[in-house]
C-alpha positions as a Markdown table, in Angstrom:
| # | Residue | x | y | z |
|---|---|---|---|---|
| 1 | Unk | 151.0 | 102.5 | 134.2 |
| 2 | Unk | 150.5 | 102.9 | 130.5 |
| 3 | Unk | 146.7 | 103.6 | 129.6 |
| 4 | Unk | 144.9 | 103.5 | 126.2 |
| 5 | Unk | 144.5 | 107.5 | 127.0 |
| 6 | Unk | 148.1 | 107.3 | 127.1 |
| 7 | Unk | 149.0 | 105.5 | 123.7 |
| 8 | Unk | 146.0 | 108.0 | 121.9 |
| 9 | Unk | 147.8 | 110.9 | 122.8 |
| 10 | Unk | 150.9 | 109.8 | 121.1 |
| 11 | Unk | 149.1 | 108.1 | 117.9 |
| 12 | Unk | 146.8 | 110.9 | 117.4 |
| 13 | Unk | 149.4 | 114.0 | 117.6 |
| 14 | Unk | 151.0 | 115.3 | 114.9 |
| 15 | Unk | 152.2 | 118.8 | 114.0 |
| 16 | Unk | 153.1 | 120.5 | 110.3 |
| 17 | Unk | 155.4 | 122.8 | 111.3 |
| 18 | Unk | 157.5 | 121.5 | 114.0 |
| 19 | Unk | 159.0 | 118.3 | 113.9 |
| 20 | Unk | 158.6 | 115.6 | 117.0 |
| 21 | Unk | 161.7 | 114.1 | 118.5 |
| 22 | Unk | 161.4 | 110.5 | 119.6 |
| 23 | Unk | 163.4 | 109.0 | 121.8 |
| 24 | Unk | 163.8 | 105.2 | 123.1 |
| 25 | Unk | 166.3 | 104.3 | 125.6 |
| 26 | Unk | 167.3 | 101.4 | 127.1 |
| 27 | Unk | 168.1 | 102.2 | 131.3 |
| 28 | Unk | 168.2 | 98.8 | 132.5 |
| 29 | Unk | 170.2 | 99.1 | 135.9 |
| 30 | Unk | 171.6 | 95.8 | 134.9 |
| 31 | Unk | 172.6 | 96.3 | 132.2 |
| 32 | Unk | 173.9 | 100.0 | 132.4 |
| 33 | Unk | 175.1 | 102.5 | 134.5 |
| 34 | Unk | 173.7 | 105.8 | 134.9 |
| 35 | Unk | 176.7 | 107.3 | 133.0 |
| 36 | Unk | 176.6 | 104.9 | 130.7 |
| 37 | Unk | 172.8 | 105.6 | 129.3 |
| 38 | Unk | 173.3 | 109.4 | 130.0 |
| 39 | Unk | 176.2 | 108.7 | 127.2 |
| 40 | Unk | 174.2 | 106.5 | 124.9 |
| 41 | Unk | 171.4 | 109.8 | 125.2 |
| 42 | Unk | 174.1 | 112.1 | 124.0 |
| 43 | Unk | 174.9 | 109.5 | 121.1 |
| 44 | Unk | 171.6 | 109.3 | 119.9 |
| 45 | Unk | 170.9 | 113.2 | 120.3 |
| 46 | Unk | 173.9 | 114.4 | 118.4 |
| 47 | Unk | 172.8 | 112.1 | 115.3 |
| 48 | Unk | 169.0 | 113.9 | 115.6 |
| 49 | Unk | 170.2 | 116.9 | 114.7 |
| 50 | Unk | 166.8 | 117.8 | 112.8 |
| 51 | Unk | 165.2 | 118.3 | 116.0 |
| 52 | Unk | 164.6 | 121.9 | 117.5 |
| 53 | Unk | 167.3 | 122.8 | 120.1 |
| 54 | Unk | 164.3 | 122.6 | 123.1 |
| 55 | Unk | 163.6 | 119.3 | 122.6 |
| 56 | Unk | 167.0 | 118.1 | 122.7 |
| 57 | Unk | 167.6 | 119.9 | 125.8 |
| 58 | Unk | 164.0 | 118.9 | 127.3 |
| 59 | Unk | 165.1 | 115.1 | 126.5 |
| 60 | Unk | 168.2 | 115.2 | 128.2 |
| 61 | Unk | 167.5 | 117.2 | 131.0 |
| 62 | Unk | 164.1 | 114.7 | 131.9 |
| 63 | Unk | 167.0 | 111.7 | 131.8 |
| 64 | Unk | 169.9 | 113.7 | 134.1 |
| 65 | Unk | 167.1 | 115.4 | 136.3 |
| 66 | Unk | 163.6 | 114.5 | 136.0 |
| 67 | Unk | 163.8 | 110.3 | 135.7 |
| 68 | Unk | 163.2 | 108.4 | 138.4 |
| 69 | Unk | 165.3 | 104.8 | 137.7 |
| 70 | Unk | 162.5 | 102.8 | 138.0 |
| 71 | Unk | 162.6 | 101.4 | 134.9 |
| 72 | Unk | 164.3 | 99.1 | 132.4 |
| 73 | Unk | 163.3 | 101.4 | 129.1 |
| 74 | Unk | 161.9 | 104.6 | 128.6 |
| 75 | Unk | 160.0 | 106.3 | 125.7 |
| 76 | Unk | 160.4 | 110.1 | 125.5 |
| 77 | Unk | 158.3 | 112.3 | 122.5 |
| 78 | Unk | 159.0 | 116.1 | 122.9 |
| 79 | Unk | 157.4 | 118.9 | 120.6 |
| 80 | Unk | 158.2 | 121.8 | 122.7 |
| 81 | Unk | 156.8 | 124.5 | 120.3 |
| 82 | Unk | 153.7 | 122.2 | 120.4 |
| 83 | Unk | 153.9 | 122.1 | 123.9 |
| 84 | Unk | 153.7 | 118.4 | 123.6 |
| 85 | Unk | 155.6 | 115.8 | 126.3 |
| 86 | Unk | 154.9 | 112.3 | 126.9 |
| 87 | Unk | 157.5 | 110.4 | 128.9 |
| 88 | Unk | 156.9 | 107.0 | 130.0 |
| 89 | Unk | 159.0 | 104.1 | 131.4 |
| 90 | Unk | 158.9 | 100.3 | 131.1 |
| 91 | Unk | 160.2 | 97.2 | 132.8 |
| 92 | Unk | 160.6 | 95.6 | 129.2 |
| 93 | Unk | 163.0 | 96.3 | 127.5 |
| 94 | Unk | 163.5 | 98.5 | 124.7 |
| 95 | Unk | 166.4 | 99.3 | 121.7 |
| 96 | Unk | 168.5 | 102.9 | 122.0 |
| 97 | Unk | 166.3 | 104.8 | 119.0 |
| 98 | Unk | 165.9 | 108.6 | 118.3 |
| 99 | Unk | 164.0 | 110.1 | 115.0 |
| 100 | Unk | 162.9 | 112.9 | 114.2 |
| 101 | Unk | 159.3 | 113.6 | 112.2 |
| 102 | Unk | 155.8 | 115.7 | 112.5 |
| 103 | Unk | 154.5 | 112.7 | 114.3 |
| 104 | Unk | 156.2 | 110.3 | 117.0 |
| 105 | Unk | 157.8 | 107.2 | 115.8 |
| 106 | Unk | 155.6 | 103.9 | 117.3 |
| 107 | Unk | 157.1 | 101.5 | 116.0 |
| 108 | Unk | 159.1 | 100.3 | 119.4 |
| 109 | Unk | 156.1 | 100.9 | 121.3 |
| 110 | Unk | 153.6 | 98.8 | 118.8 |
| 111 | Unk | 156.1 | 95.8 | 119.2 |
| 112 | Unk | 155.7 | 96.7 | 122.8 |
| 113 | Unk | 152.7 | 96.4 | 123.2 |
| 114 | Unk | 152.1 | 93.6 | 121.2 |
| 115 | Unk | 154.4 | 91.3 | 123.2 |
| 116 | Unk | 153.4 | 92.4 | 126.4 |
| 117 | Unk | 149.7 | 93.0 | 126.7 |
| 118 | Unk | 148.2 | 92.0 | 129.7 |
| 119 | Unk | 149.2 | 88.7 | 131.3 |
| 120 | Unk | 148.1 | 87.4 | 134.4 |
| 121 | Unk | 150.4 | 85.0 | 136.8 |
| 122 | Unk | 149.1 | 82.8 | 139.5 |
| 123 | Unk | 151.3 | 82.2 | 142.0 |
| 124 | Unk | 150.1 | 78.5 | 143.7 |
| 125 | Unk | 150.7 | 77.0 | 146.9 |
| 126 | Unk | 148.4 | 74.7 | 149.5 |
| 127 | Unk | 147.2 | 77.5 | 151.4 |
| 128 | Unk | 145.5 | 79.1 | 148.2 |
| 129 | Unk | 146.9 | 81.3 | 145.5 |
| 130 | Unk | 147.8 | 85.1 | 145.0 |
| 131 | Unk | 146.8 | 86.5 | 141.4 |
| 132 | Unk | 148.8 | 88.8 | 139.5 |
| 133 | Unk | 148.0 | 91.1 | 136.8 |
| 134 | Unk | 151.0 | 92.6 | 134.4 |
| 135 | Unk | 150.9 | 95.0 | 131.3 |
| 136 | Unk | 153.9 | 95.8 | 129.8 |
| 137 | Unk | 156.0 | 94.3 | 132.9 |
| 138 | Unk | 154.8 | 96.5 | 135.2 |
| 139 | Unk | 152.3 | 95.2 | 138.1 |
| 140 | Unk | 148.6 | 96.2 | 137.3 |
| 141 | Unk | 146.7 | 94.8 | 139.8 |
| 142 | Unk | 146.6 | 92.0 | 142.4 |
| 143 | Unk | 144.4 | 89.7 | 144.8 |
| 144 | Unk | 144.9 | 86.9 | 147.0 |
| 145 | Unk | 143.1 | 84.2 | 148.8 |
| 146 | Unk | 144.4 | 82.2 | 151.4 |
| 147 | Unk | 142.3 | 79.4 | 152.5 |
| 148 | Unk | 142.9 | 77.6 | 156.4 |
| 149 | Unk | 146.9 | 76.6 | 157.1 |
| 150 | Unk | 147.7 | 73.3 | 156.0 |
| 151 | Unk | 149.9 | 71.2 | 158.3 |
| 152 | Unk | 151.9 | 68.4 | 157.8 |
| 153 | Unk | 151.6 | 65.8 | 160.9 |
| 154 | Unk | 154.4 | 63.1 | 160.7 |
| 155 | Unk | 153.0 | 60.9 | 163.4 |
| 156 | Unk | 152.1 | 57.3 | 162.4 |
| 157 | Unk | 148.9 | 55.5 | 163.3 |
| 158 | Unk | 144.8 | 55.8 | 162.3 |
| 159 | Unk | 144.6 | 59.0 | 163.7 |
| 160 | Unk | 147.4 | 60.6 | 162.1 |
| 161 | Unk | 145.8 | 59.2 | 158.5 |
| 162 | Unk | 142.6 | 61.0 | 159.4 |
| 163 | Unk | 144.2 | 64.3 | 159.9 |
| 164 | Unk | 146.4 | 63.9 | 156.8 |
| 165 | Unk | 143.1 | 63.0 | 154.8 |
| 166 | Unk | 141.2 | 66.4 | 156.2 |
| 167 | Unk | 144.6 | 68.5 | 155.7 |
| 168 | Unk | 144.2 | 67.0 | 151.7 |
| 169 | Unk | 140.6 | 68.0 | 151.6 |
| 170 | Unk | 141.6 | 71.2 | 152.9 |
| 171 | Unk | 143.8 | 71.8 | 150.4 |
| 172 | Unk | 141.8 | 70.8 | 147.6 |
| 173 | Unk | 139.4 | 73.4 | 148.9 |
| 174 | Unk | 141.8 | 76.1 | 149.1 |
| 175 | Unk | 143.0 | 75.0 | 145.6 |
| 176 | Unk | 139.0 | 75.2 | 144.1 |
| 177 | Unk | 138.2 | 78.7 | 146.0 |
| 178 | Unk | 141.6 | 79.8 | 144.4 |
| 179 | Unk | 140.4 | 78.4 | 141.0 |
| 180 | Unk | 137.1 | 80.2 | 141.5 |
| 181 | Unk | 138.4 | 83.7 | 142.2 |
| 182 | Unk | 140.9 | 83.3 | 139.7 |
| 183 | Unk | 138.0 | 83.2 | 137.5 |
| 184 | Unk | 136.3 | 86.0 | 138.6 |
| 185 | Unk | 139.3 | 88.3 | 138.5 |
| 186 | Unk | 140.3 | 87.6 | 134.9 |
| 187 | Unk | 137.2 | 87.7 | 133.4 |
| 188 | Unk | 136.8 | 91.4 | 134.0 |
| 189 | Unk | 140.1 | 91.7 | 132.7 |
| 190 | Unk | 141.4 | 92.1 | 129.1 |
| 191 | Unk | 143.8 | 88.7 | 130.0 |
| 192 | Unk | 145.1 | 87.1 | 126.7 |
| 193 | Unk | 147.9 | 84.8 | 128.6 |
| 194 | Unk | 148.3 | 83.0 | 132.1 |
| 195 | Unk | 151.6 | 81.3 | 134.0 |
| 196 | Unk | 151.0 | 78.9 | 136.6 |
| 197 | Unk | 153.6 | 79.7 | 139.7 |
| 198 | Unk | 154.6 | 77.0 | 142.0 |
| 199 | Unk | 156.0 | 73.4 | 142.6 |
| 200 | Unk | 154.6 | 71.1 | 139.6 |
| 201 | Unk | 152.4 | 69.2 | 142.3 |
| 202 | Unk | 150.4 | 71.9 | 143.3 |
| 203 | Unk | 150.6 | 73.7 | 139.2 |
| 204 | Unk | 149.4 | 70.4 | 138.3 |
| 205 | Unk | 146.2 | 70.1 | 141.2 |
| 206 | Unk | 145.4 | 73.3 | 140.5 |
| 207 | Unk | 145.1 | 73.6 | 136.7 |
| 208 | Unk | 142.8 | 70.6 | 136.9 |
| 209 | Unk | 140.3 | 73.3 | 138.6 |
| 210 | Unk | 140.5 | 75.5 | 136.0 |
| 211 | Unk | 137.2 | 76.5 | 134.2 |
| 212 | Unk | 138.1 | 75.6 | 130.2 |
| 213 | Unk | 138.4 | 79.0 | 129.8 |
| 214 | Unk | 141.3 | 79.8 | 132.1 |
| 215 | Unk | 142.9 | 76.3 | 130.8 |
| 216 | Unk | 142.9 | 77.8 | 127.5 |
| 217 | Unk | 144.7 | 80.5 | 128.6 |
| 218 | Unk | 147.5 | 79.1 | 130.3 |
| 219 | Unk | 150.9 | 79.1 | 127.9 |
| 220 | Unk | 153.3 | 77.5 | 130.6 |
| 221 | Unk | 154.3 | 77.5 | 134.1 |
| 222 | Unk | 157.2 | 78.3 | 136.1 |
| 223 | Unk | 158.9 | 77.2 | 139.4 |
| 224 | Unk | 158.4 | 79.6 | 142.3 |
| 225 | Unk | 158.3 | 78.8 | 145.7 |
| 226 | Unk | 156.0 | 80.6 | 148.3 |
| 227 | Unk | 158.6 | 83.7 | 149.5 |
| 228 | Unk | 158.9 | 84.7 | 145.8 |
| 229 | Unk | 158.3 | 88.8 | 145.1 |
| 230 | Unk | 156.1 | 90.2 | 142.2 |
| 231 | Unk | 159.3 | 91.0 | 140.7 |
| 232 | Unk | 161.0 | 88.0 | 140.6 |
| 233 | Unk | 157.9 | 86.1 | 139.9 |
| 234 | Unk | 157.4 | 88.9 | 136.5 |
| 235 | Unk | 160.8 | 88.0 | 135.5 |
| 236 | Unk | 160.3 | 84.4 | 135.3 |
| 237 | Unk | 156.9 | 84.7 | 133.7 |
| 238 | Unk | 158.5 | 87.4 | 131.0 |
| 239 | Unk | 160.5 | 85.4 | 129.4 |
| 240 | Unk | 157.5 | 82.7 | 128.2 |
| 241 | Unk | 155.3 | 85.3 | 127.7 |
| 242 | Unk | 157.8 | 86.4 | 124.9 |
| 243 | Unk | 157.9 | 83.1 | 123.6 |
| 244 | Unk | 154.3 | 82.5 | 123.2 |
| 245 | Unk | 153.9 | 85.9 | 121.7 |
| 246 | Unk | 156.5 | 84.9 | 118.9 |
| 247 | Unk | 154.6 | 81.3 | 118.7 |
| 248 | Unk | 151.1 | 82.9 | 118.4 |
| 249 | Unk | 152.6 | 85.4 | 115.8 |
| 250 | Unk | 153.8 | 82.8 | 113.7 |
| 251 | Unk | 150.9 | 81.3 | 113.7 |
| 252 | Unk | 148.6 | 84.5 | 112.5 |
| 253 | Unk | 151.6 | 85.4 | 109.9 |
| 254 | Unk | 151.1 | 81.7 | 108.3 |
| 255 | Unk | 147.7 | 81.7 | 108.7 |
| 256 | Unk | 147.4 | 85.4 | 106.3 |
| 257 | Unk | 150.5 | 84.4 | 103.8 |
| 258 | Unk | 148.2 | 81.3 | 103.4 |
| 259 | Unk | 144.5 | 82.8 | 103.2 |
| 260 | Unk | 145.8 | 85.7 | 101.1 |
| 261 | Unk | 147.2 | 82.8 | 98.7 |
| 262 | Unk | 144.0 | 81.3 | 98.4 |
| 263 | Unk | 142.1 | 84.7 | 97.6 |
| 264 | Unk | 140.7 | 84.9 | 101.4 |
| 265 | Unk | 140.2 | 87.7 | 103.9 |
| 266 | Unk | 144.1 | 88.8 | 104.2 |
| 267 | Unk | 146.1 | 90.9 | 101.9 |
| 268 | Unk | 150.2 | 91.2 | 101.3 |
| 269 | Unk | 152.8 | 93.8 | 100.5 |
| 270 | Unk | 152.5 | 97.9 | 101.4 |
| 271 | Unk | 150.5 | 99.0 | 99.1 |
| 272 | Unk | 147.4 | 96.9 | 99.9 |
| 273 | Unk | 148.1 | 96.6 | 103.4 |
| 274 | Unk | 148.1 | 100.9 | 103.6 |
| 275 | Unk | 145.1 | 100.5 | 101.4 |
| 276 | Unk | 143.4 | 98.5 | 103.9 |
| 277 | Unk | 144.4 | 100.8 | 107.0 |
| 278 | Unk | 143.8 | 103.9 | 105.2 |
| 279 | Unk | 139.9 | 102.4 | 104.4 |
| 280 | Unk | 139.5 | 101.1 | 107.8 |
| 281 | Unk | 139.6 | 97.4 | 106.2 |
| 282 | Unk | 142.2 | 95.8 | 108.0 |
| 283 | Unk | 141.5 | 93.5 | 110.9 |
| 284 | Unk | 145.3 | 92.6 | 112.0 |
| 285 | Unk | 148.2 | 93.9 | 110.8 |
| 286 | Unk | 151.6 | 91.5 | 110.7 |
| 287 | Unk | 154.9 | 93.1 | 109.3 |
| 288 | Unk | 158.7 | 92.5 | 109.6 |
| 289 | Unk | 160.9 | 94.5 | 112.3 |
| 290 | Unk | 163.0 | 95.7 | 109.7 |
| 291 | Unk | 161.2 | 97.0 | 106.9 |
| 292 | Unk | 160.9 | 100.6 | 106.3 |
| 293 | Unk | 159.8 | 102.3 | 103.3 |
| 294 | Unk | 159.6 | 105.9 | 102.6 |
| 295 | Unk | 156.7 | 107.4 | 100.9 |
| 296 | Unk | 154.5 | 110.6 | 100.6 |
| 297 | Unk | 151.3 | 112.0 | 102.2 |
| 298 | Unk | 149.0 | 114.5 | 101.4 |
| 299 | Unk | 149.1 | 117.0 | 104.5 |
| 300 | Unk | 145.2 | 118.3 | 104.4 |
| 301 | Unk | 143.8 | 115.0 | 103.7 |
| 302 | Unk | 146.8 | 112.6 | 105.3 |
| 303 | Unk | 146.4 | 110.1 | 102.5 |
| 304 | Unk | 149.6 | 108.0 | 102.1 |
| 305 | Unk | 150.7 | 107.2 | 98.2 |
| 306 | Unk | 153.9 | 105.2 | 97.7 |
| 307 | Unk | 154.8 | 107.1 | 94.3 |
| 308 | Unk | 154.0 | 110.3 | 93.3 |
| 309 | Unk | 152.8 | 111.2 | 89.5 |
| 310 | Unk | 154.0 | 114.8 | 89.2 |
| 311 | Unk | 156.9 | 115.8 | 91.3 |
| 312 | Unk | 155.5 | 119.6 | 91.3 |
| 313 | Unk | 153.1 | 118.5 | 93.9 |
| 314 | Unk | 156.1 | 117.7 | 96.4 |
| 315 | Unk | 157.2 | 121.5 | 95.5 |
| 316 | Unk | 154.6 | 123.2 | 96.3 |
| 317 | Unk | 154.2 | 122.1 | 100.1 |
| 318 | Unk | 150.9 | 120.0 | 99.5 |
| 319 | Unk | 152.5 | 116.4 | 99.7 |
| 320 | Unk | 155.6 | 115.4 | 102.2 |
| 321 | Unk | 157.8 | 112.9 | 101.9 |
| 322 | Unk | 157.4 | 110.0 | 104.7 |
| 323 | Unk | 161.0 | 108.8 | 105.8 |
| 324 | Unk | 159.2 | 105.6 | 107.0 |
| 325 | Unk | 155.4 | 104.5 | 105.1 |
| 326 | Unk | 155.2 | 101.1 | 107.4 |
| 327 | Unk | 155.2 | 103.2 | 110.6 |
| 328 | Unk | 152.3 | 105.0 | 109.5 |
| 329 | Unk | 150.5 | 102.0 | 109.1 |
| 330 | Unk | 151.1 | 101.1 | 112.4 |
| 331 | Unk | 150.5 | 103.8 | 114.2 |
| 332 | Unk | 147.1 | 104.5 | 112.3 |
| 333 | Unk | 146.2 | 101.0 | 112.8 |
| 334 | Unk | 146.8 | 101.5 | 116.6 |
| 335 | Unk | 144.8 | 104.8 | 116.3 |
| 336 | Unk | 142.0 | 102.6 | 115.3 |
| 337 | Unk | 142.7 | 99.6 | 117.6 |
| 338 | Unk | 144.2 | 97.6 | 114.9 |
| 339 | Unk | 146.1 | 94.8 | 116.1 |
| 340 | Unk | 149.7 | 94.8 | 115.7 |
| 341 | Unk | 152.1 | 91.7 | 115.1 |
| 342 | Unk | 155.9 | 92.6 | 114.4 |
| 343 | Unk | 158.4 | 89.4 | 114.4 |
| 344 | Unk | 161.7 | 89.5 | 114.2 |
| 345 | Unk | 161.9 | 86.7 | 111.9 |
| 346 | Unk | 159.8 | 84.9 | 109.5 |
| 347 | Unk | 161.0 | 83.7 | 105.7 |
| 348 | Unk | 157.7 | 83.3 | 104.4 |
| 349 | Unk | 156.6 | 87.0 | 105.0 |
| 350 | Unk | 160.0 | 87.9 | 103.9 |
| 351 | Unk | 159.2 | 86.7 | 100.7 |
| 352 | Unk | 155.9 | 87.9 | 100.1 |
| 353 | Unk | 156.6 | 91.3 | 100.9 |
| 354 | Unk | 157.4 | 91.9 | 104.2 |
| 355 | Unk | 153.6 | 93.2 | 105.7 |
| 356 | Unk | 150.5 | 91.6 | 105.3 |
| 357 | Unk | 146.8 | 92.1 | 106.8 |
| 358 | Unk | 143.7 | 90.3 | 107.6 |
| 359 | Unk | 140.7 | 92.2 | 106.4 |
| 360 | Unk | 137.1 | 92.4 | 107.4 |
| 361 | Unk | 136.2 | 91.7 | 103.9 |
């Protein structure tokens, strides 16, 4: 399980003199076989050819020897003259990536996080409701209530009517102590996003039970019926988490194209947008999968400049180039629990210069 311990160490590490290999690699049983991925590792490791010979052979050795299949993905950062290792696999899924720097490459992992921070799924039926808790697809933590057996009595005649109108009450109740642990049990967590499991009857009883808050939360629910696994029931709910995590970035990337516009709180393009990291300014951080740009840094200070005035300052060790300026951003915006929003898509950003910010002032 991926921890904010985790995600420090690999935002915070970087080393002058020996380069960091990063590695993303998509594992998904699926969609691969073992040979297969073990070939796509030896593709991507043969291009990295900037990377010491240790951490090559420390990557591949992890993914013939040390990994366990239980993933879909897997993110691997080696500095072996550092001593640094951080391996870590995902049941999202991730794109084949290697680079080579003197920090790790984030970018895949921002996006990763971004789309699937915590969600929670509430798997509904008469007899109560078991409550699941996922962060980055994998199965955080879980609880369950289970109120008295609901029966279904087919006989005809007043008494039958009477037990069929207890067995209802009974299974509002179940439905309202459901609603009320459900409450409890995502409050203490850092929930963003809900799915409803079940048949629409009982989605539909129980949503009505809902505190506002929870009904806020809900982005859509899904058909499930009562034998359904974690697993399956993730898979389902994984795919509209994704949507409303491309809905709710749209949203945030129109709302800063337009504030910035109208001389608001928000800012556009790389060179304000570093500015604003850099100064701790920025509030959110939005920017388009597929923009790179490569700048320079100071190495005492770690100040990022996009040009550089004399080129002798390049020469004599004190500034480095930066293959890639935009995932500096993001990973010192995660380092300071920036958010992160990257999108795929979205022609308005494209045009006003592919990154953008809200700022605190």
């Amino acid at each position: 399980m991926l921890t904010k311990f985790d995600i420090q160490q690999v935002v915070e590490f970087e080393n002058h003199e020996h380069p960091v290999l990063s590695v993303y690699l998509n594992v998904d049983p699926q969609q691969r076989s073992v040979e297969s991925y073990r070939l796509a590792l030896r593709n991507l490791l043969h291009k990295a050819n900037k990377a010491a010979k240790a951490d090559l052979e420390r990557v591949q050795h992890y993914i013939e020897m040390g990994y366990n299949r239980q993933g879909r993905s897997i993110a691997l950062f080696s500095c072996d003259a550092a001593n640094f290792w951080w391996a870590q696999s995902f049941q999202a899924l991730m794109e084949d990536k290697a680079f080579v720097f003197y920090r790790p490459y984030v970018r895949p992992l921002a996006k990763l996080l971004d789309t699937y921070e915590r969600y929670g799924v509430i798997h509904i039926d008469q007899e109560g409701a078991r409550l699941y808790l996922f962060h980055m697809g994998d199965l955080e933590s879980a609880e369950g209530y289970f109120g008295e057996e609901i029966k279904l009595h087919r006989a005809g005649g007043w008494s039958a009517q009477r037990y069929q109108r207890q067995e209802v009450q009974q299974a509002r109740q179940n439905l309202q102590d459901a609603a009320e642990l459900a409450e409890a049990f995502y409050r203490e967590t850092e929930t963003r996003r809900l799915i409803l499991a079940g048949t629409e009857k009982n989605v539909a009883r129980f949503k009505e039970l809902l505190s506002h808050r929870l009904r806020a939360m809900v982005v859509g629910h899904i058909s499930a019926d009562t034998s359904a696994t974690p697993a399956e029931v993730r898979d389902q709910a994984a795919l509209l988490v994704q949507k409303a995590a491309v809905d709710e970035a749209t949203v945030l990337t129109d709302q800063i194209i337009t504030t910035a516009h109208k001389g608001g709180n928000a800012i556009l393009g790389l060179a304000e947008t570093l500015t604003a990291v850099q100064n701790g300014r920025a509030q959110h951080v939005v920017v388009l999968s597929d923009y790179e740009q490569p700048a320079y840094r100071f190495v005492d200070s770690g100040y990022i400049l996009l040009e550089l005035n004399e080129q002798s300052e390049l020469a004599s060790g004190k500034v480095q180039s930066l293959p890639d300026a935009v995932d500096s951003v993001l990973r010192r915006a995660m380092a300071q629990s920036i958010g992160v929003t990257i999108l795929d898509h979205h022609p308005r950003l494209a045009a006003a210069g592919k990154i953008g910010a809200l700022t605190r002032y």
